[in-house]
DOMIFI-701229 format. One record per residue (C-alpha): residue number from 1; x, y, z. Coordinates in Angstrom, 1 decimal, decimal comma. Each point is the difference from the previous one (the first is absolute). Layout:
BEGIN
selo i = NUM | xx = X | yy = Y | zz = Z
...
// end
This chain:
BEGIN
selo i = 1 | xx = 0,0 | yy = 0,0 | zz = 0,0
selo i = 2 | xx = 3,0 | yy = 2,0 | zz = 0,3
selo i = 3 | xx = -0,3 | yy = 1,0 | zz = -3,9
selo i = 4 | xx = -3,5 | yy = 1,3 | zz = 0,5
selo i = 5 | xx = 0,8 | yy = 2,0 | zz = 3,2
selo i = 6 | xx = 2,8 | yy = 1,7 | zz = -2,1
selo i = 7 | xx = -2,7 | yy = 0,7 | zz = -2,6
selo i = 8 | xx = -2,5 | yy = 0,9 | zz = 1,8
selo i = 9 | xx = 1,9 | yy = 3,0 | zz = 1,3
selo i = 10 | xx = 1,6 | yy = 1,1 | zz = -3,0
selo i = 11 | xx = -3,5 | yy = 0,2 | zz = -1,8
selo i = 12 | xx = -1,4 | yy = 2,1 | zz = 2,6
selo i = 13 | xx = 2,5 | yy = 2,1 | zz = -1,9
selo i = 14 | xx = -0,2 | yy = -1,1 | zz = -3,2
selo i = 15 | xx = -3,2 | yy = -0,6 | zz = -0,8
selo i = 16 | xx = -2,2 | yy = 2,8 | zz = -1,5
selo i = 17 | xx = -2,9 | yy = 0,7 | zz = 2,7
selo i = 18 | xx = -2,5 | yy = 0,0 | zz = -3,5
selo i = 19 | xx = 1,4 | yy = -3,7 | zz = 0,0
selo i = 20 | xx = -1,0 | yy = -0,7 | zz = 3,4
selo i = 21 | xx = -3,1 | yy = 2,1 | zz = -0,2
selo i = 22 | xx = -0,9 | yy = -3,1 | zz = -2,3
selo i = 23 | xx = -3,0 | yy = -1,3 | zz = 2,0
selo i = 24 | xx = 0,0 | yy = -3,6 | zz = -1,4
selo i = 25 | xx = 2,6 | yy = -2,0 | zz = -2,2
selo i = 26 | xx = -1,3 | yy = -2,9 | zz = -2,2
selo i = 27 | xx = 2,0 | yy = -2,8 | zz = -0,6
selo i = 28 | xx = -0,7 | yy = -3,1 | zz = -3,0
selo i = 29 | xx = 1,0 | yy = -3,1 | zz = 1,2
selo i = 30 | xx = -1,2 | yy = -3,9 | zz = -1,0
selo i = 31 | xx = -1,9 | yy = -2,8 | zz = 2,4
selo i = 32 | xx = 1,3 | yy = -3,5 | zz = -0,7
selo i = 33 | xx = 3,8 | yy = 1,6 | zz = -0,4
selo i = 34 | xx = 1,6 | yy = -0,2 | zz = 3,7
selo i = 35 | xx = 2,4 | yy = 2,1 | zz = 0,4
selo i = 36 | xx = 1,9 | yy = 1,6 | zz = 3,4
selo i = 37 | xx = -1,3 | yy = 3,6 | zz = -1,1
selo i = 38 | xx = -3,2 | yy = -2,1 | zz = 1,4
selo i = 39 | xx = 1,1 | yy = -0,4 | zz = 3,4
selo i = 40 | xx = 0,9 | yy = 4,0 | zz = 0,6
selo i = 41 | xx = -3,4 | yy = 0,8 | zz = -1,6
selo i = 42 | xx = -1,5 | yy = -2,3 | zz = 2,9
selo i = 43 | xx = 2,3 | yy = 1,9 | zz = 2,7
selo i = 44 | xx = -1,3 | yy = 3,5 | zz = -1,9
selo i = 45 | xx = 3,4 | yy = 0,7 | zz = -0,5
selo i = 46 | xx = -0,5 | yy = 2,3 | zz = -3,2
selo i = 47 | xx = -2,6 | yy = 1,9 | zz = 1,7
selo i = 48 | xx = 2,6 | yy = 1,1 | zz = 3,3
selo i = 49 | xx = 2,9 | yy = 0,7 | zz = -2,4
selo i = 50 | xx = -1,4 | yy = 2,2 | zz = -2,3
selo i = 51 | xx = -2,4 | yy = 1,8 | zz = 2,1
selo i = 52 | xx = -3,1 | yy = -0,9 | zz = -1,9
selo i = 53 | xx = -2,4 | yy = -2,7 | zz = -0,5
selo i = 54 | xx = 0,4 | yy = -2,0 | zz = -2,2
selo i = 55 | xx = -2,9 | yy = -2,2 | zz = -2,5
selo i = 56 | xx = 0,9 | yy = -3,2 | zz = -1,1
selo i = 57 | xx = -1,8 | yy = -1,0 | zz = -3,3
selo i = 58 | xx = 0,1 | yy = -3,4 | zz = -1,5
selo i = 59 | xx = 0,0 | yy = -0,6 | zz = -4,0
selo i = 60 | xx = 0,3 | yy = -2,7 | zz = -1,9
selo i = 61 | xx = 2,2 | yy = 1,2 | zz = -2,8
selo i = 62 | xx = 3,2 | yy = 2,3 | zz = -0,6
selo i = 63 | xx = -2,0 | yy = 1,4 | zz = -3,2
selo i = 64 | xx = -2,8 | yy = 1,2 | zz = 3,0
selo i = 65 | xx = 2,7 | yy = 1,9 | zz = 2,5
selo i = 66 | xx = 1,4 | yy = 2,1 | zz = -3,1
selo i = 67 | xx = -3,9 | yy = 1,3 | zz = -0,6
selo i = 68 | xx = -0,2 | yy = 0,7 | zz = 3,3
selo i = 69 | xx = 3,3 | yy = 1,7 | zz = 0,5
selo i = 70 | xx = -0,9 | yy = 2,3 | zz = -3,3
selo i = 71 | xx = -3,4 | yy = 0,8 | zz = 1,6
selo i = 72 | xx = 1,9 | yy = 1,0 | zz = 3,0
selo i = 73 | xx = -1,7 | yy = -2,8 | zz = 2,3
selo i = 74 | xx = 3,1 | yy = -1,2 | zz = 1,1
selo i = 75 | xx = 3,0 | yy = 1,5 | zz = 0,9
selo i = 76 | xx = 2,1 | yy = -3,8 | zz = 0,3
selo i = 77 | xx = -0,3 | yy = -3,4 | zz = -2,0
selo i = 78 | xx = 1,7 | yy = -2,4 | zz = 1,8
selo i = 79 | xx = 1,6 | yy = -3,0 | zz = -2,1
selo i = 80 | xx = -1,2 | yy = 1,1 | zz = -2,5
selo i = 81 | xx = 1,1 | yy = -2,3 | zz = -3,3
selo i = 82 | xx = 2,7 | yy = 1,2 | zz = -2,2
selo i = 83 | xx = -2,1 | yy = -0,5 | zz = -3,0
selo i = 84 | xx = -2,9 | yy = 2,3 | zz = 0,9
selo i = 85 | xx = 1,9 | yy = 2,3 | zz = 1,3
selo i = 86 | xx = 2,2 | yy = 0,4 | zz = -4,0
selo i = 87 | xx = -3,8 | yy = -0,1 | zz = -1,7
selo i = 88 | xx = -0,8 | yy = 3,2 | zz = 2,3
selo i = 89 | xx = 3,2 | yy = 1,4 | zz = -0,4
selo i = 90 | xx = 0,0 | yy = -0,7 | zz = -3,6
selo i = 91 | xx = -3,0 | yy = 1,8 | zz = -0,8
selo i = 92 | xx = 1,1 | yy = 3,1 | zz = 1,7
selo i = 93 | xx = -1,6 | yy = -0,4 | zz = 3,6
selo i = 94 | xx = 2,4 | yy = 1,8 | zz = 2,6
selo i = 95 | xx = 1,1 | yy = -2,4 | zz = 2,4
selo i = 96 | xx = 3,2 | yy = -1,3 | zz = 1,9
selo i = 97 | xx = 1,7 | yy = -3,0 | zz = 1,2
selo i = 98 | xx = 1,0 | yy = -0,2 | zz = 3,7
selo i = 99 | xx = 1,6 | yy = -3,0 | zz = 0,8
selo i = 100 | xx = -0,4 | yy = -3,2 | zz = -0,6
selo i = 101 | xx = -2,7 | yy = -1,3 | zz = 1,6
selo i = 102 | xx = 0,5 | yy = -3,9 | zz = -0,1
selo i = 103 | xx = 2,1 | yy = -2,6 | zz = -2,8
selo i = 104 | xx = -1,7 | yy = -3,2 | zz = -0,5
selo i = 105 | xx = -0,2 | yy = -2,3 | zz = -3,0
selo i = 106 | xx = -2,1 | yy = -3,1 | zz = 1,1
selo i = 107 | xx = -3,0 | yy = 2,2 | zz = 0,9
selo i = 108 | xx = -0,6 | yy = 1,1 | zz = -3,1
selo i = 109 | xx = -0,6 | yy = -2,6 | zz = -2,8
selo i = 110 | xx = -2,2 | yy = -1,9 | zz = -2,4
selo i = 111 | xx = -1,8 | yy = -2,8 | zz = 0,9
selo i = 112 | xx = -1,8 | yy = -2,5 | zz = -3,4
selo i = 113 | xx = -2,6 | yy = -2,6 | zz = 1,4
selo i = 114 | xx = 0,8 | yy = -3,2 | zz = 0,8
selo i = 115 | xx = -2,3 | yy = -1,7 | zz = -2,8
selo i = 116 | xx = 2,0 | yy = 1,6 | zz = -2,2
selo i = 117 | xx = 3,4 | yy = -1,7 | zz = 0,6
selo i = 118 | xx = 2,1 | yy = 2,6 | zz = -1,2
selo i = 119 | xx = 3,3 | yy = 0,9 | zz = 1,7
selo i = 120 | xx = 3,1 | yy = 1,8 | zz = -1,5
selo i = 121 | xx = 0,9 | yy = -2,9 | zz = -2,1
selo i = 122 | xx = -3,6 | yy = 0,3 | zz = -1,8
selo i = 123 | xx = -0,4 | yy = 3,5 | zz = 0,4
selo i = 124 | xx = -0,9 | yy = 0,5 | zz = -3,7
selo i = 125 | xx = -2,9 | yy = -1,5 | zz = 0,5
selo i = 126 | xx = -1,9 | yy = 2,8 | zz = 1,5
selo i = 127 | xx = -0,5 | yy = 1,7 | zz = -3,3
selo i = 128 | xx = -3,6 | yy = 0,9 | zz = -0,8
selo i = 129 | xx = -0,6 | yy = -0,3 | zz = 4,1
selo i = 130 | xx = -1,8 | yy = 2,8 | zz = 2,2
selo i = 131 | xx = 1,7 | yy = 1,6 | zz = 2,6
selo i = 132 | xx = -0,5 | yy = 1,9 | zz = 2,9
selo i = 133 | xx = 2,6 | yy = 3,0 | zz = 0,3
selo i = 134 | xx = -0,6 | yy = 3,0 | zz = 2,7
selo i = 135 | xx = 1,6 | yy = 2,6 | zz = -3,4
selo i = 136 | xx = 2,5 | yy = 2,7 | zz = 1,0
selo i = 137 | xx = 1,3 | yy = -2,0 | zz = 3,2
selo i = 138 | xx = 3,3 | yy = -2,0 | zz = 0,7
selo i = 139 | xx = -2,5 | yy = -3,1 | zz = -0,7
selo i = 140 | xx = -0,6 | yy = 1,5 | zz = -3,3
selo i = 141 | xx = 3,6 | yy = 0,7 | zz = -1,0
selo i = 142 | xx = 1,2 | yy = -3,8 | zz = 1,2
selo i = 143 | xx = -2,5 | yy = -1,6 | zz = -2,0
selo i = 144 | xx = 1,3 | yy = 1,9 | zz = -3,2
selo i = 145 | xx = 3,7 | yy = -0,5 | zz = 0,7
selo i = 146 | xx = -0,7 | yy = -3,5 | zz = 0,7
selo i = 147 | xx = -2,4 | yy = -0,9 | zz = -3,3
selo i = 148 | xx = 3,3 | yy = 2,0 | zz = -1,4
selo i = 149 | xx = 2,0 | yy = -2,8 | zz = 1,0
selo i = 150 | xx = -2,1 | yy = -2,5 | zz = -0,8
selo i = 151 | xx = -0,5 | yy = 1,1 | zz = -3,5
selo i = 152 | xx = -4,1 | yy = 0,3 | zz = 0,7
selo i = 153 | xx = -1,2 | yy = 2,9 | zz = -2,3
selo i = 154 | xx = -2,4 | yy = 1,6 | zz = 2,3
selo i = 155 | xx = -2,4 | yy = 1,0 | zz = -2,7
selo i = 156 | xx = -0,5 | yy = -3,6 | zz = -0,4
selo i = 157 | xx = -1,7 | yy = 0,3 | zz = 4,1
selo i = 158 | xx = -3,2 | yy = 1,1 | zz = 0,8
selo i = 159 | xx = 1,3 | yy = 2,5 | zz = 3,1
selo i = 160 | xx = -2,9 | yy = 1,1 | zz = 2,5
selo i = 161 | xx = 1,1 | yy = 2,4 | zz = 2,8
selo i = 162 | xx = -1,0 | yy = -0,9 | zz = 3,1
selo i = 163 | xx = 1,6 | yy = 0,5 | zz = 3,5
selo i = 164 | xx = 1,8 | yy = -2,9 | zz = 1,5
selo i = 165 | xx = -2,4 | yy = -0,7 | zz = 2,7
selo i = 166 | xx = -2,7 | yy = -0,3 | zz = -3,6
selo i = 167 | xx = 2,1 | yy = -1,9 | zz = -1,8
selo i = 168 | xx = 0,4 | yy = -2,5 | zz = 2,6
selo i = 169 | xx = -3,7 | yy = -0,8 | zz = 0,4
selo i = 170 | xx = 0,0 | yy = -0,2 | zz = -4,3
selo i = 171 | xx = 2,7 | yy = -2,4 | zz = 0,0
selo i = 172 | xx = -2,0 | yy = -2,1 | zz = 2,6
selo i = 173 | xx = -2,7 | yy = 0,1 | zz = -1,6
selo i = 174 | xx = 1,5 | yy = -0,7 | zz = -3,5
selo i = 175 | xx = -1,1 | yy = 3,4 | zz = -1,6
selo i = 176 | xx = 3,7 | yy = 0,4 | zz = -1,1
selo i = 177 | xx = 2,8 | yy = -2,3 | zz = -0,6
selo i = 178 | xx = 3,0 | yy = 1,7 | zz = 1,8
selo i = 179 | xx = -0,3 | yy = 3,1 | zz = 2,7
selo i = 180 | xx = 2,8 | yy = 2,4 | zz = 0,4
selo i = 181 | xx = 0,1 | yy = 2,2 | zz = 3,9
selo i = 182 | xx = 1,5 | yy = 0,0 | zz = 3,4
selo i = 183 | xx = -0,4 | yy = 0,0 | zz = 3,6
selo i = 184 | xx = -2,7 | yy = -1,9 | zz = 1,2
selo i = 185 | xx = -1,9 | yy = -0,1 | zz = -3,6
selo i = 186 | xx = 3,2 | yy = -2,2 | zz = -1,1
selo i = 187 | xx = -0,1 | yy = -1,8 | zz = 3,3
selo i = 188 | xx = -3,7 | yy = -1,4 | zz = -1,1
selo i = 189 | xx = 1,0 | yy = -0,3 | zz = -3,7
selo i = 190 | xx = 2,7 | yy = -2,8 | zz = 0,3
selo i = 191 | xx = -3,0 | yy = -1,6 | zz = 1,4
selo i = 192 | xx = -1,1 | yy = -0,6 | zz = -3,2
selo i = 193 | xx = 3,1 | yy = -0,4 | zz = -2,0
selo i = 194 | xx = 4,2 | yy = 0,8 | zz = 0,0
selo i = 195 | xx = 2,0 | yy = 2,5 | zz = -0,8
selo i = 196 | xx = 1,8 | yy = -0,4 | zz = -3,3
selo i = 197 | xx = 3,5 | yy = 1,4 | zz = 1,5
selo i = 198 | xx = 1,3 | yy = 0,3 | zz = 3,3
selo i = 199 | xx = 1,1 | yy = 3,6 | zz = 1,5
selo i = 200 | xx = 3,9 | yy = -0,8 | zz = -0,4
selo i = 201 | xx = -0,7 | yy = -1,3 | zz = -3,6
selo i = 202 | xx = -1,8 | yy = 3,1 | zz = -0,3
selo i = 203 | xx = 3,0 | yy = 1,8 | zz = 1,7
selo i = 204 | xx = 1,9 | yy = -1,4 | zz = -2,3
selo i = 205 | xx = -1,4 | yy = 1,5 | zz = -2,9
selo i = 206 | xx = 0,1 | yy = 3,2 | zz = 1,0
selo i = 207 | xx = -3,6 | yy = -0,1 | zz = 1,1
selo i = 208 | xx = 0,6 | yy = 2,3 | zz = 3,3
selo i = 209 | xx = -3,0 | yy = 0,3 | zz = 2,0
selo i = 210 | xx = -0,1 | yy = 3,1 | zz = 3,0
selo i = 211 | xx = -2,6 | yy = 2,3 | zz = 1,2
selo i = 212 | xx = 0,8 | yy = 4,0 | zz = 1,0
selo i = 213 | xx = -1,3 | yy = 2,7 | zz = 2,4
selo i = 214 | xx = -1,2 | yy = 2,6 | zz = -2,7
selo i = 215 | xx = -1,7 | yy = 3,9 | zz = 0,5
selo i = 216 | xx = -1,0 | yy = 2,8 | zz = -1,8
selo i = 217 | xx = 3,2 | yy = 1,9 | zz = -1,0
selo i = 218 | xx = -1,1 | yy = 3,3 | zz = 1,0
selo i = 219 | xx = -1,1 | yy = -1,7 | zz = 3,5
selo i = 220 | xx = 3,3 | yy = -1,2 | zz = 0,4
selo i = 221 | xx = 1,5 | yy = 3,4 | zz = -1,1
selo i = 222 | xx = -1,9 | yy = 2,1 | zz = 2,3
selo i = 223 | xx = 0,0 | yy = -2,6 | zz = 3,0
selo i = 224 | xx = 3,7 | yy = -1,6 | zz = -0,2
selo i = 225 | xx = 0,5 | yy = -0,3 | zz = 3,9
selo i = 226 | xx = -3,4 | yy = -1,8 | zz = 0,6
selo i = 227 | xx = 0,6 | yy = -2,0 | zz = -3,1
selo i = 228 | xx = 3,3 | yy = -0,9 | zz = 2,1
selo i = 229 | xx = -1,8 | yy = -0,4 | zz = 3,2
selo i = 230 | xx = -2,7 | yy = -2,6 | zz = -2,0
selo i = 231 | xx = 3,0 | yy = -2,0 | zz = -1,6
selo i = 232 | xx = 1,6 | yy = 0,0 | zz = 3,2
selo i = 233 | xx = -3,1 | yy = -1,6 | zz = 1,9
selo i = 234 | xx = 0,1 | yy = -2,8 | zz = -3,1
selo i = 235 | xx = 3,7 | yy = -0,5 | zz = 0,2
selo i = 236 | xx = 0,3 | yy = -0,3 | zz = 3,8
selo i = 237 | xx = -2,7 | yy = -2,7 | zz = -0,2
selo i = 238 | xx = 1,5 | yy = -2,0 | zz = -2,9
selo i = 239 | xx = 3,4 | yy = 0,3 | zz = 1,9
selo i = 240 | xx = -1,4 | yy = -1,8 | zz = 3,3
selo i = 241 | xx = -1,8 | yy = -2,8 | zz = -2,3
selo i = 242 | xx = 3,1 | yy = -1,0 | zz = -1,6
selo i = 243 | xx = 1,7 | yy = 0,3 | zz = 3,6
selo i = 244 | xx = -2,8 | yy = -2,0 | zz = 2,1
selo i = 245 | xx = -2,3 | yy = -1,5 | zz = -2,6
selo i = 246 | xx = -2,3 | yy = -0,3 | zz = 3,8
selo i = 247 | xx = -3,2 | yy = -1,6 | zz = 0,0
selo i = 248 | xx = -1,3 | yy = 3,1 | zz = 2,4
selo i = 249 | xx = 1,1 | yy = 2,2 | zz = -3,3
selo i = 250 | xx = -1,6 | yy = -3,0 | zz = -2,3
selo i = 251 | xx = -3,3 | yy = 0,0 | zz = 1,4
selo i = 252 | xx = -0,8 | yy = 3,6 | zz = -0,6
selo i = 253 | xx = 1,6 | yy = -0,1 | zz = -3,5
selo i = 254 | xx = -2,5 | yy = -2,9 | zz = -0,6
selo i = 255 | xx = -3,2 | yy = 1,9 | zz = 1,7
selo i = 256 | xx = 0,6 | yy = 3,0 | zz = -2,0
selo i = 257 | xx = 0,4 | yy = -1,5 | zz = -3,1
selo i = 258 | xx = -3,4 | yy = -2,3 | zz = 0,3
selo i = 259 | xx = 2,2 | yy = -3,3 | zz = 0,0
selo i = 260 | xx = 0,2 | yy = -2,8 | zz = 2,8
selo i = 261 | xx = 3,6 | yy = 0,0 | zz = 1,3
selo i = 262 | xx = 0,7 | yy = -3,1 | zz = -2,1
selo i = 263 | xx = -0,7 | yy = 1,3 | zz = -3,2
selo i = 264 | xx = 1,6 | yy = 3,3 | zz = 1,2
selo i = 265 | xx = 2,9 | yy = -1,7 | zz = 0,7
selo i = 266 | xx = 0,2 | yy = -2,1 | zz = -3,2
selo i = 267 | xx = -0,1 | yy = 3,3 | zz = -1,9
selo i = 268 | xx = 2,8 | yy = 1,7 | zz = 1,8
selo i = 269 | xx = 2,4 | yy = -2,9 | zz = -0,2
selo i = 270 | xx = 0,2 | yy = 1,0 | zz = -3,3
selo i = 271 | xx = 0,3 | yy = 3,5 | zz = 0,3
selo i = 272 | xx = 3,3 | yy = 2,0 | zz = 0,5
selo i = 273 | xx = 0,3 | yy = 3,8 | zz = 1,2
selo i = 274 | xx = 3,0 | yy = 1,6 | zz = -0,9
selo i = 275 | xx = 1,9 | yy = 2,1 | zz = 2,4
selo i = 276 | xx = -0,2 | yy = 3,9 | zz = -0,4
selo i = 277 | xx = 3,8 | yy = -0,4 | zz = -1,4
selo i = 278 | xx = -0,9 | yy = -2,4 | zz = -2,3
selo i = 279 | xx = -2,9 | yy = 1,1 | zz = -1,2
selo i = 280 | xx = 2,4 | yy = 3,8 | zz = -0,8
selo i = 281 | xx = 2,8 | yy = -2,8 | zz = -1,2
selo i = 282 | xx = 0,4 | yy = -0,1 | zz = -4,1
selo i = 283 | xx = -2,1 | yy = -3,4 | zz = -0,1
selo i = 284 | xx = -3,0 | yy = 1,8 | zz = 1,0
selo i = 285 | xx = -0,8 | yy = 3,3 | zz = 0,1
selo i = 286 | xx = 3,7 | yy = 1,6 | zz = -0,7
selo i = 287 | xx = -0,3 | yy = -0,9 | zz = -3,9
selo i = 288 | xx = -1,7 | yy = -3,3 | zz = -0,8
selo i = 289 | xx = -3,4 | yy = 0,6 | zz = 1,1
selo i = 290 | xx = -0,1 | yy = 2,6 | zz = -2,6
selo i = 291 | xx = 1,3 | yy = -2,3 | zz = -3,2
selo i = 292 | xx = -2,4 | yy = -2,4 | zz = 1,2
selo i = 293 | xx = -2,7 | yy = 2,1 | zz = -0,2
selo i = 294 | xx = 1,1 | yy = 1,3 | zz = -3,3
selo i = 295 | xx = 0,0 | yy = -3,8 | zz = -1,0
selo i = 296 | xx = -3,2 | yy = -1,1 | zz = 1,5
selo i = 297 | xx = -1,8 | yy = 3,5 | zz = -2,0
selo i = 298 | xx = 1,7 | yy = -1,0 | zz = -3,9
selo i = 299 | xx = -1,4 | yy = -3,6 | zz = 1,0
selo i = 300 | xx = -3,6 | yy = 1,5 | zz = 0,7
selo i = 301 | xx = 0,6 | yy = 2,2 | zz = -3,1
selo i = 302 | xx = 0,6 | yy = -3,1 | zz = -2,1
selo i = 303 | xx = -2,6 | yy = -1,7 | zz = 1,4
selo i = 304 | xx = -2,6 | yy = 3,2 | zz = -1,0
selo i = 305 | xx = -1,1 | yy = 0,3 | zz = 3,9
selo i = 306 | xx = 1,7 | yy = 3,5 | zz = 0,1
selo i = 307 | xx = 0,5 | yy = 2,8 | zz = -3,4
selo i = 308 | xx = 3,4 | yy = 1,1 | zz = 1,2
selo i = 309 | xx = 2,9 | yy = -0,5 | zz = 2,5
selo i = 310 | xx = 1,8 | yy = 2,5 | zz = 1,3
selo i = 311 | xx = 3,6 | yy = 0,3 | zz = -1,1
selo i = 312 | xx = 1,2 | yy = -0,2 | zz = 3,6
selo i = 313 | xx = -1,7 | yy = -0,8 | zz = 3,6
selo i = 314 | xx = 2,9 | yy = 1,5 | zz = 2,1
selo i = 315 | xx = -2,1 | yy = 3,2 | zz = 1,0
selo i = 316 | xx = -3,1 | yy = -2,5 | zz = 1,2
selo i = 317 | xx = 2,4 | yy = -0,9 | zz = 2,6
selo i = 318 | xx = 0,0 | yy = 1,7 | zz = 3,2
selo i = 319 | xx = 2,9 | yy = -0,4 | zz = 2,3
selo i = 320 | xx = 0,6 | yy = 3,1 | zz = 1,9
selo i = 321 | xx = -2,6 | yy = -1,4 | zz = 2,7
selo i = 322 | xx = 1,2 | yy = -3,4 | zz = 0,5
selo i = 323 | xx = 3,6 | yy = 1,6 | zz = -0,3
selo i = 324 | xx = -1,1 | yy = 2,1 | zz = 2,6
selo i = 325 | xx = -1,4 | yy = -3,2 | zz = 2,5
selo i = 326 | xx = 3,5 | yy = -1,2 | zz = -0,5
// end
């Protein structure tokens, strides 16, 4: 808590008294996607650093916290998807990455019913099958680089977007022959089937798979100490997870997220929270984040999701915040 302490008295500083005149602060996050953020949400941890209260409000999809950002709903989208956070940028909407929110590569996948017996060896066989895809998310951009590498022309597929949690139920009920999502939605779906590839095949493609903290950029420009003070809050809890991993800290994460602590726990053993350092290091955030954003948009260019990429994400990416946690 020392970190906070230090930050809380510099902001009384720091912080622009229109900033704290803020009554409320909204923040985006998911259900079904445990993460330690969850646990200092529980303890109301946001609400005593910044000085405000603070809304938590649930969506299903990153595509749904860039509307809400632009409409000025919400001030923070937490792990928020790479991919719909590109589309929005892509188009022109005003927002910044934080930090990196959460890496992971098993919970996000595709999952083709059982009946069908297709697995990576056969995956040319999904041709002319339907396909639930939630469009513009990290779901979305996986499914394309992997029909990519499986030489599946994805004009051949019948493509229906559908949230994960929808595309689960359609793939149980046989509505669609393969489901794309993550979270709990994926959880339900290798129910009904198996993933094609695994997350270090996928890794091993150059299929990377991580979430960010994103904002309005002129919020984050007219607010940078309380931006601080929220990614503080975030970091400090991710820090004692990887520390403790305890079951107290567990059991809220699980309770806040709408999970039972098994399932919670299943999902977070394959998660992985970077440190602040790493997160400013060149693998994230200090330079690659930014060509893999640039990559992910000319694949969703290709693919006719998106008119345009930009010729360089670098000014999407705000560090001075996180810098400033560190």
């Amino acid at each position: 808590m020392k970190l906070l302490a230090k930050l809380a008295l510099s902001a009384a500083v720091l912080i622009p008294q229109a900033a704290l005149a803020n009554d409320e602060i909204t923040v985006g996050y998911f259900l079904e996607w445990p993460m330690p953020f969850l646990a200092a949400k529980a303890d109301g941890a946001y609400d005593e650093a910044l000085g405000a209260k603070v809304n938590w409000v649930s969506f299903d999809t990153g595509t749904a916290m860039s509307a809400a950002m632009a409409s000025g709903d919400v001030q923070f989208a937490i792990s928020q998807g790479v991919p719909p956070f590109v589309v929005a940028v892509s188009s022109g909407q005003p927002i910044q990455t934080l930090d990196v929110a959460v890496s992971y590569s098993e919970n996000d996948n595709c999952v083709v019913a059982t009946a069908l017996e297709i697995d990576k060896d056969s995956a040319g066989e999904l041709a002319g099958k339907k396909v639930a895809v939630p469009l513009g998310t990290a779901a979305h951009y996986g499914f394309l680089r992997q029909m990519e590498h499986f030489g599946v022309d994805v004009s051949s597929l019948s493509v229906v977007d559908m949230a994960p949690t929808d595309g689960a139920a359609a793939l149980g009920q046989g509505d669609v022959d393969m489901a794309c999502g993550y979270g709990g939605g994926l959880t339900r779906m290798k129910e009904y089937g198996n993933v094609l590839l695994t997350g270090a095949e996928k890794e091993a493609l150059g299929i990377l798979v991580f979430d960010v903290t994103s904002a309005p950029a002129d919020y984050v420009a007219e607010n940078a100490a309380l931006v601080t003070k929220f990614l503080a809050v975030t970091a400090e809890a991710n820090a004692e997870w990887n520390a403790n991993h305890s079951d107290e800290m567990l059991a809220k994460i699980a309770q806040e997220s709408g999970m039972d602590v098994a399932a919670a726990k299943a999902s977070l053993d394959g998660f992985t929270f970077p440190t602040v350092e790493e997160q400013l290091s060149e693998k994230w955030l200090g330079g690659n984040a930014a060509t893999f954003m640039k990559g992910v948009a000319d694949v969703f260019v290709e693919a006719g999701s998106i008119s345009s990429s930009l010729e360089s994400y670098e000014g999407s990416i705000a560090t001075g915040p996180l810098a400033a946690v560190q």
